[in-house]
C-alpha positions in Angstrom: -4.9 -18.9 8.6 -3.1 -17.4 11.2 -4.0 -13.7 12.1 -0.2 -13.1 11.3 0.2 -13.7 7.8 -3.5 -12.7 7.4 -2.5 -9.3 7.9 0.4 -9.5 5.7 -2.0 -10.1 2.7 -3.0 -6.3 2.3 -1.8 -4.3 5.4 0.6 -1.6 4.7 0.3 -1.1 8.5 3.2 -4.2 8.2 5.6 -2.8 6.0 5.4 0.4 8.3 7.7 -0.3 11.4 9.5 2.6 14.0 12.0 3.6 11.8 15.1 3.2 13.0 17.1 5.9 15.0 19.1 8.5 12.8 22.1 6.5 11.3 25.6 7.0 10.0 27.9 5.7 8.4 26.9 3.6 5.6 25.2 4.8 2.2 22.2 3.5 0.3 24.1 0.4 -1.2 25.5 -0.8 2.0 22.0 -0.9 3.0 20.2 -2.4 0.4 23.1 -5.1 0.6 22.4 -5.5 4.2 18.4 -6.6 3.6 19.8 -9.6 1.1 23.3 -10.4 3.2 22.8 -10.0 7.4 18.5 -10.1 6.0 18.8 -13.3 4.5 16.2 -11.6 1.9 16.4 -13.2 -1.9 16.3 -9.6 -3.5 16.2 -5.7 -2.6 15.6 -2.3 -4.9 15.7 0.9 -4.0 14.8 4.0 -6.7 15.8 7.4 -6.3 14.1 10.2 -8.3 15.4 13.9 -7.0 14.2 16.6 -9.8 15.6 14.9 -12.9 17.9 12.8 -11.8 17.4 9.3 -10.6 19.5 6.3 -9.9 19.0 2.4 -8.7 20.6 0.3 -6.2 20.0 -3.3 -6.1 21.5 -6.5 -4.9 20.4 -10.1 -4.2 19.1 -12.6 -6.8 15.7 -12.6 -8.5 15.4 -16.1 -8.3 17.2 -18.2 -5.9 19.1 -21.0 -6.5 19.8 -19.5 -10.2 22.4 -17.0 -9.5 19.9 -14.8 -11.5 20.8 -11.4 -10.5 17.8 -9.1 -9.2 16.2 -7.4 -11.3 15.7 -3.6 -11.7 13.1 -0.6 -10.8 11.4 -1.5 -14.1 10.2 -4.5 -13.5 7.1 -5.2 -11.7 6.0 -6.3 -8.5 2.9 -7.2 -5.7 2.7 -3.5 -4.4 0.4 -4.3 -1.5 -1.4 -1.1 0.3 0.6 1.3 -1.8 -2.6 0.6 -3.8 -4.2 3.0 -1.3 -3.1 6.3 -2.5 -3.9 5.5 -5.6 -7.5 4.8 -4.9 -7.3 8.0 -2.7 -6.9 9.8 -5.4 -9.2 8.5 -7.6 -11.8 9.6 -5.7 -10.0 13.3 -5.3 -10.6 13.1 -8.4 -14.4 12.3 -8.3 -14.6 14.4 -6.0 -13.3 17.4 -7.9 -16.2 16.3 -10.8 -18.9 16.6 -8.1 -19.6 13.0 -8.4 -18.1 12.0 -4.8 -18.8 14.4 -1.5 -16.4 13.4 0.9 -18.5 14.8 4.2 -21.3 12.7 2.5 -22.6 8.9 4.5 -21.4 6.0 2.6 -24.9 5.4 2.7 -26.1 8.2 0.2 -23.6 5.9 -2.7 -24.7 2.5 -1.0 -27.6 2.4 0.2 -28.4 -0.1 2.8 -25.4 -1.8 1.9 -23.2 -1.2 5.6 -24.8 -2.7 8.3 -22.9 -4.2 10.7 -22.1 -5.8 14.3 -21.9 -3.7 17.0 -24.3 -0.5 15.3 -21.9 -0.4 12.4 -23.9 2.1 10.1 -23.4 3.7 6.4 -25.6 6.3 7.7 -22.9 7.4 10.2 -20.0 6.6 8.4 -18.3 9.5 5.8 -16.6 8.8 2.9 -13.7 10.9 4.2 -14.0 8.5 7.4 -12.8 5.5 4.9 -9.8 7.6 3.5 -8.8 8.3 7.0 -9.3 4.5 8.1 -11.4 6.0 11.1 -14.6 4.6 9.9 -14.7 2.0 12.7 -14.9 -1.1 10.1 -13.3 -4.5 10.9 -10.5 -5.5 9.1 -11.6 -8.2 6.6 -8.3 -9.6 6.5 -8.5 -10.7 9.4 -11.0 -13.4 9.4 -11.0 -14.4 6.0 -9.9 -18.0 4.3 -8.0 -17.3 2.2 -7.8 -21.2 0.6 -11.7 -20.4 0.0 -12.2 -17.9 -2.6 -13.8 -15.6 -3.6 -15.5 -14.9 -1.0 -17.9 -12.1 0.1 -15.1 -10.1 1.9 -17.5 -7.0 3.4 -19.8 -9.3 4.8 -17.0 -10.9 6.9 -15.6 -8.0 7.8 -19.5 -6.2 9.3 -19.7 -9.6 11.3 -16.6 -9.0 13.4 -16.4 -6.4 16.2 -16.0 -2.8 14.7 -13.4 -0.5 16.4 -14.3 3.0 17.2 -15.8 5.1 15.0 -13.4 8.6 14.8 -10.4 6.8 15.9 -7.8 5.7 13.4 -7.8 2.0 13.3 -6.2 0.0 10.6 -8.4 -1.8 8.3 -8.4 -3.1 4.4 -12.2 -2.5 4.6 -12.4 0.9 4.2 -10.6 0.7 0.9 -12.6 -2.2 -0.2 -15.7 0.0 0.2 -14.0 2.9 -1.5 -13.8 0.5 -4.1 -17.2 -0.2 -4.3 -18.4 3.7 -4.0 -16.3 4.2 -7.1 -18.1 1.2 -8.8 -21.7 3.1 -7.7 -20.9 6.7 -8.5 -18.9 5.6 -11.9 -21.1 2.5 -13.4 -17.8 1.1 -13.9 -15.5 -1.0 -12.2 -12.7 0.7 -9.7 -10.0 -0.6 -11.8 -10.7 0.9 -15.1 -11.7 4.3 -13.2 -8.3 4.8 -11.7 -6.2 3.6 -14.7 -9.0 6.5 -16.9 -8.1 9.0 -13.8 -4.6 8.3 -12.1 -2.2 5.6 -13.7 -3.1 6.7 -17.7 -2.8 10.3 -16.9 0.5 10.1 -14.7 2.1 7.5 -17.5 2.8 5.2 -14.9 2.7 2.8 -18.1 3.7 -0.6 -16.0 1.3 -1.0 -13.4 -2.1 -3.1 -13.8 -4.4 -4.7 -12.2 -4.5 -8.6 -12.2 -7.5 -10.2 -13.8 -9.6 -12.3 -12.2 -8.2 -15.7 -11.6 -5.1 -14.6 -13.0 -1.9 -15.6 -10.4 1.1 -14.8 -12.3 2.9 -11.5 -12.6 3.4 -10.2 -16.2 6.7 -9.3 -18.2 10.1 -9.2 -16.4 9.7 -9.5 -12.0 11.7 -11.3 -9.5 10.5 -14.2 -7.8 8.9 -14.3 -4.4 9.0 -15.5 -0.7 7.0 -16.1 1.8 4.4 -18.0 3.6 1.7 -19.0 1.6 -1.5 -18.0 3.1 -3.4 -21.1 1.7 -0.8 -23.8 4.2 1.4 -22.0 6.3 2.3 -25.2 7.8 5.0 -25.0 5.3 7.1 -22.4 5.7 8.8 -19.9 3.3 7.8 -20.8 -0.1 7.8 -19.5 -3.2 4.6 -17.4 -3.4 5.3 -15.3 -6.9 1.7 -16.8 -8.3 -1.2 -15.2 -6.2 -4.7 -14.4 -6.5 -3.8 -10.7 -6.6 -7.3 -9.7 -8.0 -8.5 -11.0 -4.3 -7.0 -8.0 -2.9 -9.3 -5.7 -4.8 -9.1 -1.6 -3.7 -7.0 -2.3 -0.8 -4.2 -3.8 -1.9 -4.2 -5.4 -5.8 -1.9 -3.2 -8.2 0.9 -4.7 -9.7 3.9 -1.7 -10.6 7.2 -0.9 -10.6 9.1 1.6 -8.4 9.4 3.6 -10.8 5.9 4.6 -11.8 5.6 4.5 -8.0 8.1 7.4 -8.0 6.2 8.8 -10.5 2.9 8.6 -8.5 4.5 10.6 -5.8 5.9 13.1 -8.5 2.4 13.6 -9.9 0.7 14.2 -6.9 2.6 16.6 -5.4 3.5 18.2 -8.7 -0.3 19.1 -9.3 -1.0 16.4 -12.1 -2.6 13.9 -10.5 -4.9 16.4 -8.4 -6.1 20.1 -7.3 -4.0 22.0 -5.0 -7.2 22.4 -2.9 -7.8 18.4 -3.0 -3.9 17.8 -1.9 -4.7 20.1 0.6 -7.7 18.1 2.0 -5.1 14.7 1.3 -3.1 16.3 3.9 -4.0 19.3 6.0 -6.0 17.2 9.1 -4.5 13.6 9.3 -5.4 11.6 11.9 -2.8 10.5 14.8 -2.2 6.7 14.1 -1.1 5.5 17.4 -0.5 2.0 16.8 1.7 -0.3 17.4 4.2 -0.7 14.9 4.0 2.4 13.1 6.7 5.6 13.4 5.9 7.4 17.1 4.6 10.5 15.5 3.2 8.8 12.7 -0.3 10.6 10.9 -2.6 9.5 8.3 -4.4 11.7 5.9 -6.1 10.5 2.8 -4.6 7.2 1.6 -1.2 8.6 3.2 0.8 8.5 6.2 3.2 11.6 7.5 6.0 10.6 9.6 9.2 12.4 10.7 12.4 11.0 9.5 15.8 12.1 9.3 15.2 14.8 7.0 11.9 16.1 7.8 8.3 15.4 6.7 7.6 12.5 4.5 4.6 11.7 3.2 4.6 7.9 2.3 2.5 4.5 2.5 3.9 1.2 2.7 2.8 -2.4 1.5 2.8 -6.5 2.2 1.7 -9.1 0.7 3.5 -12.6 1.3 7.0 -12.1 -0.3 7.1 -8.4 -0.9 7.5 -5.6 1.5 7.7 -2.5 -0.2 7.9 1.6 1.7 7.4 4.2 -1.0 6.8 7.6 -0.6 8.2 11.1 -1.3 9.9 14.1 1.3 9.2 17.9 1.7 12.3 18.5 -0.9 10.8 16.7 -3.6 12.6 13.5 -3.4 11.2 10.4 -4.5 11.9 7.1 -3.2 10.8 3.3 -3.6 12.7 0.5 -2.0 11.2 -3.0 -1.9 12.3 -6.4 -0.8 11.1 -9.9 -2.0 10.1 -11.4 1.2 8.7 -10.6 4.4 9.9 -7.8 6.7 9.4 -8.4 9.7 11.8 -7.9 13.3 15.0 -7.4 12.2 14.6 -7.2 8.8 12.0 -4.5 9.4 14.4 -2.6 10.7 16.6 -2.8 7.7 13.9 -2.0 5.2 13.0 1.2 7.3 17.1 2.5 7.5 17.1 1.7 3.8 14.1 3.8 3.0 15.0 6.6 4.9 18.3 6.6 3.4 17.2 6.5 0.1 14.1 9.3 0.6 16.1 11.8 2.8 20.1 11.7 1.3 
């Protein structure tokens, strides 16, 4: 598969694009009706909670060629790397119960476990190291098959060339190992852990995670589209059925942009975690430097800070093939979601970007 659409399959680093420069003149629907008109995108949301009030805008079709219109900020979707915060903090939340150290090696949880190409080390490599993504592990995603699975996705990613350790670097690994420290510290499986710690607690009733084998979204979504990882030779498909389980820790909840409002709500409203463990999520991120993310974009723990229109946002966005999705929440308090059901990329990036920050910061 080509490296691409490989990293659309989990990478929030693609939904995250320069935002665009301060705007004026349109509102949030003129937007969201420029990703599905000039975009050529099937379907757009954007949700806006500010204290108790919140409001939708939509536009598109949720199924083209039906004249089905989109559907709403209730209905469920592929939410890509927003699945990292929500792993971050589940193991805040382990942390806060003594079970997780976040100074400790990866190795004191798995032993043994990461060795890797180029002095790649568990011994070296901190828990709070994944969180950050400076742990210097590959990105999986980027040599994977994805027409051959399951497959045995940490042992592709220690083969490939590590990047340097300390240094924030991009990569779906770090999450899939976070995944597996939960599974050590827990004896259970990541997925019921963060549904007993984060999605039960915060009611964010609608989201799951897939089941194994299972391809389908459940209850009411839109369709999807995008290039199909499995034969990119053809084009832009529909790609609603996916093995979303494949994406594990890094990028395999299903929600709605609602509960993913109410993520940001719980967080920063001192539900979800300790003051003291938001204040590790976000005291000392990391500068993220790469290409395609905000200039003065930094990364704490499962969350990126950027500088947009109206101050500090914290945020995190998501891809998989047909979904693009920025989420996040400002210094005021307001929450914001805004999804489309295709790939943003160039233009359409663009769009996505102007639409979030209209919906997050006005």
């Amino acid at each position: 598969m080509a490296r691409k659409m490989i990293a659309v399959v989990a990478a929030g680093a693609v939904a995250l694009a320069p935002v665009a420069p301060a705007f004026a003149g349109t509102g949030l629907e003129d937007r969201v009706e420029r990703l599905t008109g000039e975009g050529g995108l099937a379907g757009a949301v954007a949700r806006v909670d500010d204290g108790r009030r919140g409001f939708t805008v939509k536009a598109g079709t949720a199924e083209r060629g039906t004249g089905r219109p989109m559907v709403g900020s209730d209905a469920r979707f592929r939410v890509g790397s927003m699945t990292k915060p929500v792993v971050a903090v589940t193991v805040m939340r382990l942390a806060e119960r003594g079970k997780v150290r976040l100074g400790a090696p990866v190795e004191t949880y798995l032993p043994g476990v990461i060795r890797g190409k180029g002095g790649v080390d568990g011994r070296k490599i901190k828990v709070r190291d994944l969180l950050r993504q400076t742990s210097g592990l590959a990105d999986f995603t980027q040599a994977a098959d994805w027409s051959k699975i399951p497959q045995d996705y940490l042992a592709i990613a220690l083969a490939q060339k590590p990047t340097p350790y300390g240094r924030f670097a991009y990569s779906n690994t770090n999450y899939l190992v976070l995944g597996m420290v939960i599974d050590a510290v827990t004896g259970k499986d990541f997925r019921q852990v963060s549904r007993e710690l984060v999605l039960e607690p915060l009611r964010m009733r609608d989201t799951y995670w897939p089941k194994r084998g299972e391809l389908g979204i459940r209850g009411e979504h839109a369709h999807t589209y995008g290039i199909n990882p499995v034969d990119p030779g053809a084009g832009v498909v529909d790609v609603t059925r996916l093995p979303g389980y494949e994406f594990g820790a890094s990028g395999g909840l299903v929600s709605t942009p609602e509960d993913l409002n109410r993520f940001w709500q719980g967080v920063f409203g001192g539900r979800a975690v300790s003051a003291k463990s938001l204040r590790a999520m976000t005291a000392d991120p990391v500068a993220v430097g790469e290409k395609g993310w905000p200039p003065q974009a930094r990364y704490g723990y499962g969350m990126a800070r950027v500088r947009l229109a109206c101050g500090t946002v914290w945020m995190h966005g998501g891809g998989v093939p047909g979904v693009s999705v920025l989420s996040g929440r400002s210094a005021t308090g307001r929450r914001a979601t805004v999804y489309v059901t295709g790939s943003a990329e160039g233009e359409r990036h663009e769009h996505l970007t102007d639409a979030f920050e209209a919906a997050v910061c006005r």
